[in-house]
N, C-alpha and C positions, 0 to 999 in steps of 0.2 A: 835804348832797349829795355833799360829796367822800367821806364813809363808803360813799355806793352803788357811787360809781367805782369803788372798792374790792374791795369786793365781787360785783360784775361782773368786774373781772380775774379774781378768783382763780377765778370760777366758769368762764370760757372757758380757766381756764390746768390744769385739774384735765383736761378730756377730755385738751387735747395734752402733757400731761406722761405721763397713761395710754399715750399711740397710742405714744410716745417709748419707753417704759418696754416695751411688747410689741414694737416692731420691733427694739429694741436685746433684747431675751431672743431674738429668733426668726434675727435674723443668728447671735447667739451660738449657739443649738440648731445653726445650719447649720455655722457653723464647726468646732464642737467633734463632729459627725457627719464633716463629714470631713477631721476631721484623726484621728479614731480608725479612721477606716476605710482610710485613707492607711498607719497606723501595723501595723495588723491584718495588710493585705496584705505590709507590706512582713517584718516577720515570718514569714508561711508560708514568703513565698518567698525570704528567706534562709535557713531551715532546712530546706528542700526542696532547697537547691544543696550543703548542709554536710551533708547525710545518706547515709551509706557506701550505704544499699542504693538511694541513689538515683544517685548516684557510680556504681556499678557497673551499672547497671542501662545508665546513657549510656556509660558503655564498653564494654558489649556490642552495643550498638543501633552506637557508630560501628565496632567491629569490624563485624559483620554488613554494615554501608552498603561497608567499605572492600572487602570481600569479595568483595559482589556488583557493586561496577562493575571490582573486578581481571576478575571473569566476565564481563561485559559485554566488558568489552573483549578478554577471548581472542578470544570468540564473534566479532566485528566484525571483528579482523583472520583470523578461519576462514574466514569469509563474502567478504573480500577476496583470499584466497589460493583459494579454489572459483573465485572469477569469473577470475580471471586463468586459472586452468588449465581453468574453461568457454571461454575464448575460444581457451587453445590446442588444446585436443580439437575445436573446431569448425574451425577450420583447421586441422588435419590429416586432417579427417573428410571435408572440401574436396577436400582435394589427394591422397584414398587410393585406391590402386588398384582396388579394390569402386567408389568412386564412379564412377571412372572410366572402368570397365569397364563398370558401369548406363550413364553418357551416351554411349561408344561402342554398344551393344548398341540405344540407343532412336533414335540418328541410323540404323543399320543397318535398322531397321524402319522410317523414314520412307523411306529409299531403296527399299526394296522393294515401300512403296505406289507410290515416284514410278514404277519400273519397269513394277509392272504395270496401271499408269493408261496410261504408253504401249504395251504390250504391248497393251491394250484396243484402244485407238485405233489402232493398225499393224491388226489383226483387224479393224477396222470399213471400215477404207482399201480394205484387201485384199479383202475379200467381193465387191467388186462385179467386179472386176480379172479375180480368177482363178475358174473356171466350177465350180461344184457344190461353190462353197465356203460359200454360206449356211448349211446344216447343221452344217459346221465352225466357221462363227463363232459359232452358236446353241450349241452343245456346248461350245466352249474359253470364251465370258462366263461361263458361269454356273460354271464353275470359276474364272476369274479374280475375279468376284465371293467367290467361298468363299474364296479365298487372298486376298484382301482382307480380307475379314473377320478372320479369324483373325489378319491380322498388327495389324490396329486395337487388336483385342484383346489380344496379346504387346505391345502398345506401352503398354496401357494400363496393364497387372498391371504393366512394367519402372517403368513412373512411381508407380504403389503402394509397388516395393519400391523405390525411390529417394528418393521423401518420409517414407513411411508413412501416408499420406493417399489414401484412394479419391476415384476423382474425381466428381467431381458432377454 
């Protein structure tokens, strides 16, 4: 009976000595994959750093790079020297005589409405006052109406040429 023992070990000891024998080959396979593939890369890419035409190929690329941000940056301080001298053209654009001469010229034609709105009205006062004057006040509105209009309009085109904006 003790020959059976025996022979029962070694028969449960043959599967796990096999599982032992393939898990230890297949760590090994995994190992020896990457330690050659480890080894592969590191090869390329130390002879890809040591390679003249690839040497000059990066020192063109960082010339090129240094090149185009020295451009960038003219560009950025042009762009900052435009705005500084947009904001003094625009005050002085403020403060010029043209403009000046527009906001006096459009205040001039607001006053000329204000005059002949009372011009109007003195003519409407009057009619009743002074005798055979209804026909005169009928004849001098519809001219003051006309000289109204026209100055509306000279006020309008001054505000045109003072913006450059039509009005709406």
């Amino acid at each position: 009976m003790a020959e059976k023992k025996d022979d029962n070990q070694h028969e449960d000891d043959a599967p796990k000595a096999k599982l032992k024998t393939v898990l230890l080959a297949s760590v090994l396979a995994f190992t020896l994959s990457i330690t050659s593939s480890t080894i592969i890369t590191h090869l390329l890419l130390s002879s890809n750093k040591t390679d003249p035409a690839v040497l000059e190929k990066n020192e063109d690329q960082d010339k090129a790079i240094s090149k185009l941000q020295t451009t960038v940056q003219a560009q950025v301080d042009k762009i900052a020297a435009l705005e500084a001298q947009n904001e003094t053209l625009k005050l002085h654009l403020r403060h010029s005589s043209a403009t000046a001469l527009k906001n006096i010229l459009i205040d001039q034609e607001k006053n000329i409405q204000s005059y002949l709105k009372i011009t109007r009205g003195a003519i409407t006062d009057l009619s009743p006052i002074v005798p055979r004057s209804t026909d005169w006040s009928i004849k001098y509105q519809y001219q003051l109406d006309l000289a109204q209009k026209n100055s509306l309009e000279r006020q309008d085109l001054l505000k045109i040429l003072k913006t450059g904006e039509p009005k709406l």
